[in-house]
N, C-alpha and C positions, 0 to 999 in steps of 0.2 A: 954699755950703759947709755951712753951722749947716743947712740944711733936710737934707740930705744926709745927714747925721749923723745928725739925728732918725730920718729914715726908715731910714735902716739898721740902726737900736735898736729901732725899732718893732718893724721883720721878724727882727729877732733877739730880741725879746721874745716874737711871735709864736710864732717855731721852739720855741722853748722851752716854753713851753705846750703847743701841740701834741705834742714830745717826753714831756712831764709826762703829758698825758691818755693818752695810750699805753701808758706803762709804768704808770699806773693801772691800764688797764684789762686789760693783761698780766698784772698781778701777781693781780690778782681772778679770772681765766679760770684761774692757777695755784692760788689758793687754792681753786675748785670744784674741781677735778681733786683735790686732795689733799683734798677734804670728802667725794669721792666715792670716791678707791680714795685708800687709805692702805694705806702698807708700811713694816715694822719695818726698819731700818737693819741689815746686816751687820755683826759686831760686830768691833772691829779683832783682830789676832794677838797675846797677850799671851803667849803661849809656854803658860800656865798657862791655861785652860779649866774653867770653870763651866757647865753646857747645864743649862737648868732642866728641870722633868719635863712630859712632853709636848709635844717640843719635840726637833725632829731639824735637825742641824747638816749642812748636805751640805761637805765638803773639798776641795780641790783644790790637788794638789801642783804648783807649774809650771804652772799652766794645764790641769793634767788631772784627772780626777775622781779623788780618793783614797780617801777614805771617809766613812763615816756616824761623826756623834759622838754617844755616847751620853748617855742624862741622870746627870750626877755633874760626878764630876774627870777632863779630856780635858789632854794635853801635846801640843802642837804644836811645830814647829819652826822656829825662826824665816827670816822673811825669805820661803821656799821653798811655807809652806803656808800658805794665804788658805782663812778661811769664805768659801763664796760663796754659796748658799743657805740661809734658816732658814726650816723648813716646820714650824705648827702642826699634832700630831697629835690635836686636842679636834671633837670637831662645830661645825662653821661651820654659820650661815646667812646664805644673803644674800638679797635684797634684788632679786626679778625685775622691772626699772620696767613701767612701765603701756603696755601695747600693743594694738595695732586689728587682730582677727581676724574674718573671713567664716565664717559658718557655712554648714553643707550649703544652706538654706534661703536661702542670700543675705542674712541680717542679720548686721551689722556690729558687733559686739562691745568692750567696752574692758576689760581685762581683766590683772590681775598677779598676784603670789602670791610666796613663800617658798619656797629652796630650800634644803634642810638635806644639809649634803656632809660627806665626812671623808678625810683621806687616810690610803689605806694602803700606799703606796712614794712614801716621800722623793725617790727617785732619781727613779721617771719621775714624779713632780711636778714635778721641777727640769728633766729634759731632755728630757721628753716634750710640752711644751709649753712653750709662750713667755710667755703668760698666761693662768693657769688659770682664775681666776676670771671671766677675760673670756671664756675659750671655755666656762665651763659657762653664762656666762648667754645668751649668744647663744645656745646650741644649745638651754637651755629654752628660747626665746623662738620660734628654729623652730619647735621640736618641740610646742608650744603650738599653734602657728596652724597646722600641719599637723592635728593630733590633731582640732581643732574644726571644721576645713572636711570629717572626715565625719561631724560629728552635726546633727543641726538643734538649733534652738533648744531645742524641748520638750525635750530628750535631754541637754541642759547641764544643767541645773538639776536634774535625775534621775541622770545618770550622772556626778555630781562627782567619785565617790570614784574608781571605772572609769577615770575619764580620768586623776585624777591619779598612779594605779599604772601605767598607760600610756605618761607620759611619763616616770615612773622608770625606767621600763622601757629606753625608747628612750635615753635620756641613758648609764646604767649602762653599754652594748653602745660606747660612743662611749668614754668617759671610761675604759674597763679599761685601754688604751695608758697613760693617762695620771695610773698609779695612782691613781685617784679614785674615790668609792664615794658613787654620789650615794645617803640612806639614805632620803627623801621628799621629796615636793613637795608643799604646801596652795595652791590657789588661797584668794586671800585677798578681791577685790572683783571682781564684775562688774557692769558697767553698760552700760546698752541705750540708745540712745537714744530721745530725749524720745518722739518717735512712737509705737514699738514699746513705750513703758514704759506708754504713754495707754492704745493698743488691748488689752495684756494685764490690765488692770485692768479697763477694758472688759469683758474676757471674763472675769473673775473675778465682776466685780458681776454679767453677763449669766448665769453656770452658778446664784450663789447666788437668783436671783430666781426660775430655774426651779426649782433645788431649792424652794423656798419654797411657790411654785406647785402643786410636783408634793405637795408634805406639808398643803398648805391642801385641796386637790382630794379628796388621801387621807382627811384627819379628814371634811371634807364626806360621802363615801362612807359612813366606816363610820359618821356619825351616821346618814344616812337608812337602812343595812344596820340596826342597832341600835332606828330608830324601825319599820320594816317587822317586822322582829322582833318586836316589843315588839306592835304592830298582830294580828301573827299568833297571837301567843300569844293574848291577848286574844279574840280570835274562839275560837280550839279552845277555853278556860275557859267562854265565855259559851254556847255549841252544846250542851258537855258537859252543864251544868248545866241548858238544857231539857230537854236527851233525859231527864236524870236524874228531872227534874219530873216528866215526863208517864209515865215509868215508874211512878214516887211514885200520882201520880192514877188510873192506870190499876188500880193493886193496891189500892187505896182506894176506888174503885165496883168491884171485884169482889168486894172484901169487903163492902161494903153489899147485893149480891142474892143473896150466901149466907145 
């Protein structure tokens, strides 16, 4: 009976622990989620309304959309009408995490960047999508890995600014539904891997050695163009200077047999 006992303290010591680790690790999996997307709280119905400036209040009477509240002093009614959206109207940026793209040429990319949005209708912010911030960064993040599977590698590092107006491009056409006005994109790091980072360096050292090569070759040339030169002059001086002699001597025994 006593062993009995123990052991069912045990396993209920057990359960409990395991319970404990769990709702640890739950409440940690909740605290990244809210480190990662955080949202301002709807603020309750005081009848009397403050909306600060830049800063749109979406209403809804009964469950239906009522109206937009302006920044100042807003009167609501009680019980009947609920804030139910509050969309910041200032420039955001978020925050594109780091993702793996194929280029034209088959290498494999890592690669994120910043994207700077602004809304300009409250409404289809609020009922044009579900989460906004989540559909613009998935859609830069296609629109990333689409964009760069048609340039090769060379053409990334050249065509940065190109691509990045590109994918403004592409997002803008997607997000007008959802009053959102994406204003730019900056890629912000890319990295190649180990291999491909070797062999372009590789080929960096390999162009600058032929430069080197091809401006050593070059002075070489025009030293011996310069000593040829130098050779030639020399010869026409020292030629000149006989003929001029023997003309000297020539008029110098003509004048001696006159």
């Amino acid at each position: 009976m006593f062993s009995k006992m123990i052991f069912s303290r045990a396993v209920s010591l057990r359960t409990l622990s395991s319970i404990a680790e769990g709702i640890q690790r739950s409440s940690g999996i909740r605290k990244q989620l809210v480190h990662v997307r955080w949202r301002s709280t709807t603020p309750m119905n005081t009848v009397i309304m403050f909306v600060p400036q830049q800063e749109a209040w979406i209403v809804e009477r009964m469950g239906k959309y009522h109206r937009n509240l302006q920044p100042g002093l807003n009167i609501l009614l009680p019980f009947i009408d609920r804030v139910r959206y509050v969309q910041s109207l200032k420039e955001m940026a978020i925050d594109i995490p780091k993702q793996s793209a194929i280029t034209l040429d088959n290498v494999t990319l890592s690669i994120d960047g910043i994207l700077y949005l602004k809304v300009l209708d409250p409404y289809r912010a609020s009922y044009g999508v579900e989460d906004p911030e989540f559909a613009i960064t998935q859609l830069a993040q296609t629109t990333m890995r689409s964009e760069l599977g048609k340039i090769s590698l060379d053409s990334v590092f050249r065509e940065r600014e190109s691509l990045n107006i590109a994918i403004v491009e592409v997002i803008n056409k997607a997000s007008a539904a959802w009053g959102i006005s994406c204003l730019r994109y900056e890629i912000r790091d890319i990295r190649l891997p180990p291999r491909v980072q070797e062999a372009m360096q590789m080929q960096v050292e390999a162009e600058r050695k032929k430069r080197a090569a091809v401006l050593e070759s070059e002075g070489v040339r025009e030293a011996d163009i310069n000593i040829a030169e130098g050779k030639k002059r020399a010869r026409i001086l020292s030629s000149e200077a006989e003929k001029m002699e023997q003309i000297n001597n020539a008029q110098e025994i003509g004048r001696a047999h006159v």
